[in-house]
C-alpha positions, 0 to 999 in steps of 0.5 A, a space after each residue: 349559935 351552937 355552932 359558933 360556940 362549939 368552935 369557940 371552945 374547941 379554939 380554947 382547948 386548942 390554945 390550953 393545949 399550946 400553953 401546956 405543950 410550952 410548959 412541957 417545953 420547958 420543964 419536960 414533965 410528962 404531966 403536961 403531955 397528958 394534958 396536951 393530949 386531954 385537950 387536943 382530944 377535946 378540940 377535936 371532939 368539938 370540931 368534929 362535933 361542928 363538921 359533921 353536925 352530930 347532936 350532943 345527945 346522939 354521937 358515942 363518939 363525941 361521948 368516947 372522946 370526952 371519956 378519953 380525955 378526962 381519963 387522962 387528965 385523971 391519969 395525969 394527976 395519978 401519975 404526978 402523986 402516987 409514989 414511984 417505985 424505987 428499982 434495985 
């Protein structure tokens, strides 16, 4: 059952992912990029999770990945609100 539920959400990140490389699409906000990124790195943290049966509790990887990926959400956010430099 972990398993299947695992696959389900690494699905769902893959399919938020879609939606966000859509958006970037359309409005070429590298905003959504670091979000494309953020959950591609989720996905794959799930598969990867499945196919080689580590533990939620036992893998660094899987820990590193999750890291990864809210950093750049953290990032994303930072770099939408903080003020840019004028270049002259």
């Amino acid at each position: 059952m972990t398993n299947f539920l695992q696959g389900a959400i690494a699905m769902a990140a893959m399919a938020a992912a879609l939606i966000f490389l859509r958006f970037h699409r359309r409005t070429r906000d590298r905003f959504f990029l670091y979000f494309v990124a953020s959950f591609l790195l989720e996905a794959a943290g799930r598969a990867l999770t499945v196919a080689w049966q580590w533990t939620e509790q036992g893998s660094t990887t899987v820990y590193i990945l999750r890291i990864v990926s809210y950093g750049l959400i953290l990032a994303a956010i930072l770099d939408k609100n903080l003020p840019r430099r004028k270049r002259g």
